[in-house]
C-alpha positions as a Markdown table, in Angstrom:
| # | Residue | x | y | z |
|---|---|---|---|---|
| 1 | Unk | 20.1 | 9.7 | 12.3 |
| 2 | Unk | 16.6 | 10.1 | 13.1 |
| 3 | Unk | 15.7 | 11.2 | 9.4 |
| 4 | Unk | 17.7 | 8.3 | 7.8 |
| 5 | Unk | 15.8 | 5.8 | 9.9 |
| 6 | Unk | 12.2 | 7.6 | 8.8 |
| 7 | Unk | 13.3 | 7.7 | 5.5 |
| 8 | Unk | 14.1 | 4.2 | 5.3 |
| 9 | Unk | 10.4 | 3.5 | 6.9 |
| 10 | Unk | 8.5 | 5.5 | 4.2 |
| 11 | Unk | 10.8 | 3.0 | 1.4 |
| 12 | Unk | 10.1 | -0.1 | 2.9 |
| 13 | Unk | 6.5 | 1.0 | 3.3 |
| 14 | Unk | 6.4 | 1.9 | -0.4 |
| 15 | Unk | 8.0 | -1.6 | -1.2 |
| 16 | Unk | 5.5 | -3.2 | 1.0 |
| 17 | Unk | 2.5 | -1.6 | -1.2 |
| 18 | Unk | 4.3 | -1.9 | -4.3 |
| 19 | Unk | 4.8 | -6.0 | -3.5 |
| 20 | Unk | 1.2 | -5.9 | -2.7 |
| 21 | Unk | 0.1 | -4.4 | -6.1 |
| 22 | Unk | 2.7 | -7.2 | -8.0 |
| 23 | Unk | 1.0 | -9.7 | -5.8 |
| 24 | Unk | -2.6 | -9.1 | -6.5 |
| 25 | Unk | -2.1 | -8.2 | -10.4 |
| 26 | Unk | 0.1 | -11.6 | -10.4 |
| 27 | Unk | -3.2 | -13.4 | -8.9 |
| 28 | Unk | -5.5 | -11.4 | -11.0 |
| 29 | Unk | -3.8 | -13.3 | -13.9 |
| 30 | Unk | -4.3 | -16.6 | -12.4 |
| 31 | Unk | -7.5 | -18.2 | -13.3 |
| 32 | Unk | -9.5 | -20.1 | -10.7 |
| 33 | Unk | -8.4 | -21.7 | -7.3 |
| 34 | Unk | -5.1 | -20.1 | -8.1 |
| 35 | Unk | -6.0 | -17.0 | -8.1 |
| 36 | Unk | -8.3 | -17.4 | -5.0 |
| 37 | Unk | -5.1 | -19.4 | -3.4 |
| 38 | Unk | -3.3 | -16.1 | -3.9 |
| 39 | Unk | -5.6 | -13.1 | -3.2 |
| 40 | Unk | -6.2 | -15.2 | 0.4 |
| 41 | Unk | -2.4 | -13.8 | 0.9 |
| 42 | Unk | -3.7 | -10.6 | -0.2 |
| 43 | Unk | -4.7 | -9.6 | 3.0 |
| 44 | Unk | -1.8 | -10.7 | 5.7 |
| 45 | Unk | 0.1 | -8.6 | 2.9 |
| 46 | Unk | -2.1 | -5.7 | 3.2 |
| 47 | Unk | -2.0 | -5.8 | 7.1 |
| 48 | Unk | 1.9 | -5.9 | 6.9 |
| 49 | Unk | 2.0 | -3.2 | 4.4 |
| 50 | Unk | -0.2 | -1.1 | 7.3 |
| 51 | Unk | 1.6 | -2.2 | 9.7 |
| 52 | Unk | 4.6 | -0.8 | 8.2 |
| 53 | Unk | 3.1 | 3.1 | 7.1 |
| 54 | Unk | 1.6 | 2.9 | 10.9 |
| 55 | Unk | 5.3 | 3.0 | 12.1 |
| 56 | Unk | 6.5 | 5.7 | 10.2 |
| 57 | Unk | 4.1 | 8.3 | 10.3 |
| 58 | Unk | 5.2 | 9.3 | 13.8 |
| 59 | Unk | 8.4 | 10.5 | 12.5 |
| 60 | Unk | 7.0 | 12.5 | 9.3 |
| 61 | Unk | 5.8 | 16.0 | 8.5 |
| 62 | Unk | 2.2 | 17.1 | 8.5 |
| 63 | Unk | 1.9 | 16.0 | 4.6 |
| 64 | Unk | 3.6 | 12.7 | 4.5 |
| 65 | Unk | 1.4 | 11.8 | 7.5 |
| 66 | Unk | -1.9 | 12.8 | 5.7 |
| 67 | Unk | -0.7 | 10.8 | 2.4 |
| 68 | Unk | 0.1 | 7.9 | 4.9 |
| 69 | Unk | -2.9 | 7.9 | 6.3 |
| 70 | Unk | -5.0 | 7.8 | 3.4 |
| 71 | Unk | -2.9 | 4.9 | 2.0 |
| 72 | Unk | -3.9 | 3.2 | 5.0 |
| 73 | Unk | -7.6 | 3.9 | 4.0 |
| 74 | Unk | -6.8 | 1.9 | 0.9 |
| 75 | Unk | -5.0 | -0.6 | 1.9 |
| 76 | Unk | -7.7 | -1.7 | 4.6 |
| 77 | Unk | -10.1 | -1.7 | 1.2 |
| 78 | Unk | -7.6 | -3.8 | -0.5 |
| 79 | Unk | -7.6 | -6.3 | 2.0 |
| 80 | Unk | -11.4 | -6.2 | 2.1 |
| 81 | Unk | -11.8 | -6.1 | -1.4 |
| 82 | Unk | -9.5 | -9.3 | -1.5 |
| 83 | Unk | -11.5 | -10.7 | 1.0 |
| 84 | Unk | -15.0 | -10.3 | -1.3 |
| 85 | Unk | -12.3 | -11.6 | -4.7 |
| 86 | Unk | -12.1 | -15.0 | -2.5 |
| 87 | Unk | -15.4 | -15.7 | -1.4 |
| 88 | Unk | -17.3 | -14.8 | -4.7 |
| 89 | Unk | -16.9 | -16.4 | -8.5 |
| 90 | Unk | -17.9 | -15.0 | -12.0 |
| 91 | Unk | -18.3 | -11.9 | -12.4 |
| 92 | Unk | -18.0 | -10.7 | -9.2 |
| 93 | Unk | -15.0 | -11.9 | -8.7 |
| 94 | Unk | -13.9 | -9.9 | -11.4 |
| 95 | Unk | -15.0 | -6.5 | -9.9 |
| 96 | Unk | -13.5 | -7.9 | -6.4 |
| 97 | Unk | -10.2 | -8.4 | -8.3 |
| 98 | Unk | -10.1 | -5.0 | -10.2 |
| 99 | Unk | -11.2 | -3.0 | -7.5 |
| 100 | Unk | -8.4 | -4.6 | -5.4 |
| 101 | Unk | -6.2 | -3.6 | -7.8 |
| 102 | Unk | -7.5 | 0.0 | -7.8 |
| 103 | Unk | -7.3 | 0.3 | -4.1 |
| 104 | Unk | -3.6 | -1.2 | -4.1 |
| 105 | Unk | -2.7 | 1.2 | -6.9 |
| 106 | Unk | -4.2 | 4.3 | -5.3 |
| 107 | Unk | -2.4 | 3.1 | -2.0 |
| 108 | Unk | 1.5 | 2.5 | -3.9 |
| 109 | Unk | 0.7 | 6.6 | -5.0 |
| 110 | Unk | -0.2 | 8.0 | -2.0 |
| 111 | Unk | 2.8 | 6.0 | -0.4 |
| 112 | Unk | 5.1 | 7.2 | -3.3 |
| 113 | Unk | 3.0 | 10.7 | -2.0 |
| 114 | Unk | 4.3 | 10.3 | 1.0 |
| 115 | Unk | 8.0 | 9.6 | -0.4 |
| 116 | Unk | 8.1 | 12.9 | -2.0 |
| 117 | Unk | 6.3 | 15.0 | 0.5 |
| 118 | Unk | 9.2 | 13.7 | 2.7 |
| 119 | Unk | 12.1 | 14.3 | 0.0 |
| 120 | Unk | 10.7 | 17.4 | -0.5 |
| 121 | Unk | 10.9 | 19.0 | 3.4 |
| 122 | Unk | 14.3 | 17.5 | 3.5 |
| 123 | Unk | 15.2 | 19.7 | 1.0 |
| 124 | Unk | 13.5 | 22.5 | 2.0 |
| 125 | Unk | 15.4 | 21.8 | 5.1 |
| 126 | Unk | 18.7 | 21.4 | 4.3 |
| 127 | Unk | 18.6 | 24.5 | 2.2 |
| 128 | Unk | 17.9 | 26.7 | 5.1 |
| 129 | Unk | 20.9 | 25.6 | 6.5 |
C-alpha cells in the first residue's frame, strides 16, 4: 500500500507543477494588471506545488528524490521570478515572465523525472520477484 500512496504523491506533485506552468503561461498571455493580478498567485501555487514534492520524497528511491529536489530548486525560482514579473513593467517584466516560465517548465520535467525514475524501480522491482 505504501507504494500506491508514494505513487500517487509523485502524480499529484506533477499535476501541481503542471497547473503551475498552465497558470503562469495563461498570465503571460494576459496583458497588464491581469497578468500581474495572476502571477501574484504564482507564488502560493509554487509553495503548494513544494509543499507537495516535499511530502513525497521520503518515500522514494535515491533518483526520484534527487529529481525532486531539484524541482524544488526551480520552483522556489519560479515563485521568485514571479515575484520580480509583479513588481517590475516593460521589459523587464517580460524577462520576469519568460524566465518564470523556464523555471516552471524545467520543474514539470524534473517532476515528470521523478515519475519515471519511480515507474522505473517499480519495475525493476517487481521483475525480481
Amino acid at each position: 500500500m505504501q507504494d500506491t500512496k508514494a505513487k500517487d504523491a509523485v502524480d499529484k506533485a506533477r499535476a501541481a507543477a503542471q497547473e503551475l506552468h498552465k497558470a503562469i503561461s495563461d498570465a503571460a498571455a494576459k496583458r497588464g494588471g491581469a497578468a500581474k493580478a495572476d502571477l501574484e498567485a504564482v507564488s502560493q501555487k509554487a509553495k503548494a506545488a513544494i509543499d507537495s514534492i516535499k511530502s513525497s520524497m521520503a518515500n522514494q528511491n535515491e533518483a526520484a528524490k534527487k529529481q525532486l529536489s531539484e524541482a524544488v530548486t526551480y520552483l522556489e525560482a519560479t515563485g521568485k521570478h514571479a515575484g520580480e514579473a509583479v513588481k517590475s513593467s516593460g521589459k523587464d517584466f517580460q524577462i520576469a515572465v519568460r524566465q518564470t516560465i523556464a523555471d516552471a517548465r524545467a520543474a514539470v520535467q524534473k517532476v515528470s523525472e521523478a515519475v519515471a525514475a519511480k515507474r522505473t524501480a517499480q519495475s525493476t522491482q517487481h521483475a525480481r520477484q
